[in-house]
N, C-alpha and C positions, 0 to 999 in steps of 0.2 A: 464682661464689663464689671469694673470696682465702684464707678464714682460718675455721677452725670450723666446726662442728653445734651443737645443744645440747645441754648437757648441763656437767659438772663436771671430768671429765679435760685432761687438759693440751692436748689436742686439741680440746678443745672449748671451749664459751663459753655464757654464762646472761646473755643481756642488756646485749651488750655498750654502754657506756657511750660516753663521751668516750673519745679518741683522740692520744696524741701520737707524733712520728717523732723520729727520730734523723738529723739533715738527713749527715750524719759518714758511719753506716755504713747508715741504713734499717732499722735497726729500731726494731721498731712497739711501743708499748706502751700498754695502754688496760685501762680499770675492766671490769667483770666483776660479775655479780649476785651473787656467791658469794664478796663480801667481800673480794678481790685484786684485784691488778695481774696483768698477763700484759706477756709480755714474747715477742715474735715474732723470730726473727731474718731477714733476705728470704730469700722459698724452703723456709722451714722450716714443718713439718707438723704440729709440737708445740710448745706455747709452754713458757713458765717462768714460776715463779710468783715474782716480784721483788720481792713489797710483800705484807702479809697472807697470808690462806691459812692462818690458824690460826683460824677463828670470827669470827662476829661478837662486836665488843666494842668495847671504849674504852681498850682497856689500850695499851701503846705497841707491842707487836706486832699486833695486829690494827686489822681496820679497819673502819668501819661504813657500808655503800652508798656502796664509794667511787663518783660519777660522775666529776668534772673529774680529769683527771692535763694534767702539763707536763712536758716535759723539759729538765731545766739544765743546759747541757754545762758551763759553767764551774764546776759544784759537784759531777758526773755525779751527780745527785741527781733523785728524781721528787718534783712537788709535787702533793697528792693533796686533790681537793676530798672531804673524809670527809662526806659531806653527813648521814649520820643521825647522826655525832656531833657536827655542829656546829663543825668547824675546818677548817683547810686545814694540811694539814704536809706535812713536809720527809723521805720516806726514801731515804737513798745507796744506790744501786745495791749490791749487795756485804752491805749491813747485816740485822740482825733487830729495827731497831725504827726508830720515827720519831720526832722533833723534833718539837713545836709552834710552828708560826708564829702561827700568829692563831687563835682561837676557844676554844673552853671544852675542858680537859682531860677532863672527865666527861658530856660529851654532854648539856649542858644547853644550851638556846636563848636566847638572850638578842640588844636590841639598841642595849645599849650600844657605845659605841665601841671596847671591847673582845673584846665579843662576835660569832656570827655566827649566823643561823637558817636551816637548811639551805643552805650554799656549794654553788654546783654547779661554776663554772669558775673556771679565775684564768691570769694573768698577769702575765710579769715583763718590764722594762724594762733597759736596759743597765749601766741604777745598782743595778740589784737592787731596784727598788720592787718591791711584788706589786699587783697591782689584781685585787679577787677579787666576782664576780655571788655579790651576799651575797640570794639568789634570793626568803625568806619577808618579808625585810627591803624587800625592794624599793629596792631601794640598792646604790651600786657602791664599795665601798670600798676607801680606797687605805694601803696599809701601806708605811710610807719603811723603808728597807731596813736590820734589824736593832731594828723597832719594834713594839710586837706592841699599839700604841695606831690604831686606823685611824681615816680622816677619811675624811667621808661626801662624794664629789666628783660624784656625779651618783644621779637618781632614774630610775629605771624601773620598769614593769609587769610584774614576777616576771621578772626577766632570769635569761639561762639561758646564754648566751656572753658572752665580752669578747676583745675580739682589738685591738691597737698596732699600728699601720703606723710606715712609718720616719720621719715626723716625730712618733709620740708624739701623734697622735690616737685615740681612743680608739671603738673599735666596741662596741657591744653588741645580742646579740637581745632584742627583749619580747616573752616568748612568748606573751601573753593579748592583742598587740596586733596582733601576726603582721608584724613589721615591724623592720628594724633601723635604731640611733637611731647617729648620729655626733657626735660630742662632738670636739670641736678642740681642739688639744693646752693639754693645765693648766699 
């Protein structure tokens, strides 16, 4: 074992979700059943709570079943797939609240192009696109950077990752198909 028990202390972990690192210093920070982010530093025996951790909700400090987190060194900000509220946002390391990038302020489902139904993971690109596993939608939607309109640039069966290699091909898992699908760069 690296990191936790179960449980709700800082020491502990409820389900740990998706996972992102800090390629910089190595720390670790990943979603949490208990409505936060943890934040790990390497070696360390107790995490920190960096994102939520005030309830589940929709209000801009809390968070709702985050799974997907990302780390952005260039904004030092974590992008957090809020999957029971139905967005993906933006919260800066340091802050007590978050940005909306993409999806519904009020935890409503939707799947217009503006909307998203249950996100689980995302990703960003060098331009600062987001490309986010819009998981209920069945669809990978791609947000151009500073647009919170997304284009639907590939289909999949309930995707559940998306990962960019360095030519800007695109991965994603289909969890009901057990298989991961490669899309060549858009």
């Amino acid at each position: 074992m690296c990191l936790g028990t179960a449980g709700s202390a800082n020491n502990q972990l409820t389900n740990p979700g998706f996972l992102a690192r800090d390629s910089n210093s190595g720390t670790l920070y990943m979603s949490s059943g208990v409505d936060r982010i943890m934040c790990w530093q390497p070696n360390a025996t107790t995490g920190t709570v960096v994102a939520g951790g005030n309830g589940r909700g929709t209000t801009t400090s809390q968070l709702y079943e985050p799974l997907g987190v990302y780390f952005d060194s260039l904004s030092n900000s974590l992008y957090i797939g809020n999957y029971g509220a139905h967005n993906i946002v933006s919260w800066p390391l340091g802050a007590t609240n978050w940005t909306l990038i993409a999806g519904s302020t009020s935890g409503t489902c939707g799947s217009t192009s503006t909307m998203l139904c249950y996100p689980t993971a995302m990703t960003l690109d060098s331009m600062g696109n987001l490309y986010v596993a819009d998981t209920n939608n069945n669809r990978i939607q791609l947000f151009l950077a500073g647009s919170s309109n997304g284009i639907t640039i590939a289909s999949a069966n309930f995707p559940g990752g998306v990962a960019l290699d360095s030519q800007l091909n695109l991965y994603v898992t289909e969890q009901y198909n057990h298989r991961v699908l490669k899309f060549m760069r858009l």
